[in-house]
C-alpha positions in Angstrom: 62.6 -54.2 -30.3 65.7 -52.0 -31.4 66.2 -49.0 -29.1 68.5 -46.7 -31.2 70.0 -43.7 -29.4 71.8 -41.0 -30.6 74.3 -38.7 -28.5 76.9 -35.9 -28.6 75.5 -33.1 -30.1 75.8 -29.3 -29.0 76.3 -26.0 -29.5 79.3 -25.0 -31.4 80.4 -21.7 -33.6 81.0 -22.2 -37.5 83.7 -23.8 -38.3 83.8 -26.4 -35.2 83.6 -30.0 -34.7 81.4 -32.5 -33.1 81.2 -36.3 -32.9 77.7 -37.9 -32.7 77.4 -41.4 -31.7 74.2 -44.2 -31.7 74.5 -47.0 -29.9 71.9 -50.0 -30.7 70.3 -52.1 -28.0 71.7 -54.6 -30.3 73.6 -56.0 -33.0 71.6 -54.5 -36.8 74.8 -53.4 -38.0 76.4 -56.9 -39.6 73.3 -57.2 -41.7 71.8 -53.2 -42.2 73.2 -49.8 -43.3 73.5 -47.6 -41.2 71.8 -44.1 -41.9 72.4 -40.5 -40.4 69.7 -38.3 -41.0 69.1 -34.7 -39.9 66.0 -32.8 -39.5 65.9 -28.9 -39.9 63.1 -26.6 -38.6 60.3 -26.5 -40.9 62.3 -28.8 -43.4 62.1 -32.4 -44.1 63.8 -35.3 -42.3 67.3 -35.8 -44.7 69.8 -38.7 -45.2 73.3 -37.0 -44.6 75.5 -40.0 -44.7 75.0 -43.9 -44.8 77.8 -46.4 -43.5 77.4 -49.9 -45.6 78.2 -53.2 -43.5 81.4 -53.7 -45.3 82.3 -50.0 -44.2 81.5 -48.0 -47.7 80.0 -44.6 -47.4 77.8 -42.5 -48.7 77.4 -38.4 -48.1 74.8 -36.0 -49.2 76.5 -33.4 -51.3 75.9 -30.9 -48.5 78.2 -32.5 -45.8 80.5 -34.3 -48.4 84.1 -33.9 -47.0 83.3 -32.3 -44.2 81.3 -35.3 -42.3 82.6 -38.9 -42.0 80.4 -41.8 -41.1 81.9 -45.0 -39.5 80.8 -48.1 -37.2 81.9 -50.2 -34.3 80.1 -53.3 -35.1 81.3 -54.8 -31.8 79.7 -51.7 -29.3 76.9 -51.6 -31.9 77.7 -48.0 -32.3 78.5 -45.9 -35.6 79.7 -42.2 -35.2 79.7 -38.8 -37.4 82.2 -36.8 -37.3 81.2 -33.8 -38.5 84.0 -31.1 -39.2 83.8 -27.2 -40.7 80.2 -27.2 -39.7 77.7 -24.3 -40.7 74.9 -22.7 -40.0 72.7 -24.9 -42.3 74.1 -27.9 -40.4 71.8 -26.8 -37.5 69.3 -29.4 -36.9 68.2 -32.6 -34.6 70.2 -36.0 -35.8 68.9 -39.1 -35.7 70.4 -42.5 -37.0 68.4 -45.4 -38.2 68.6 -48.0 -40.8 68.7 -47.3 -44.5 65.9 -47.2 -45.8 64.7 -46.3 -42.2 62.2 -48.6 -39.9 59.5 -46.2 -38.3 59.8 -48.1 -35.1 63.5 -47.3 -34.8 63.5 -43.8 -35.1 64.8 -42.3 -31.4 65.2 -39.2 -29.8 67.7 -37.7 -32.0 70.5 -35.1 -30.9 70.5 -31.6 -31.4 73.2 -29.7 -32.8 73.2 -26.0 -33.3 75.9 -24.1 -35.3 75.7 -20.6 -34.8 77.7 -17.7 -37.1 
């Protein structure tokens, strides 16, 4: 069973920074991509960015230059780093696998932009 479990989010104003981490309770990363989603209130969960096993990235138009995915295969951790943030960045993170296993899915991390 892979625990997945996501940490570092916050409060922060408009135009901040935060770094969200997920660490696995073991190794998925050599063989999966590595998704970051984000769920709004009242909107759908949403891939944001997806980190490839050979480091290759993906972003949602929306976050593109702004957020930066990467991976520490060895902790079995990948971060965001999520710069310029907004208002519409306001929502609970989660990481999981791309396409994303049901049973992975943890508690997610909240961040909060306010204006």
């Amino acid at each position: 069973q892979v625990q997945l479990v996501e940490s570092g989010g916050g409060l922060v104003q408009a135009g901040g920074s935060l770094r969200l981490s997920c660490a696995a309770s073991r190794s998925i990363f050599s063989v999966n991509g590595m998704g970051w989603y984000r769920q709004a209130p009242g909107k759908q969960r949403e891939l944001v960015a997806r980190i490839a096993s050979d480091g290759s990235t993906y972003y949602v138009h929306s976050v593109k230059g702004r957020f930066a995915a990467s991976r520490d295969n060895a902790k079995n951790t990948v971060y965001l780093q999520m710069n310029s943030l907004k208002p519409e960045d306001t929502a609970v993170y989660y990481c999981n696998v791309v396409p994303p296993i049901y049973d992975y899915w943890g508690q997610g991390t909240q961040v909060t932009v306010s204006s």
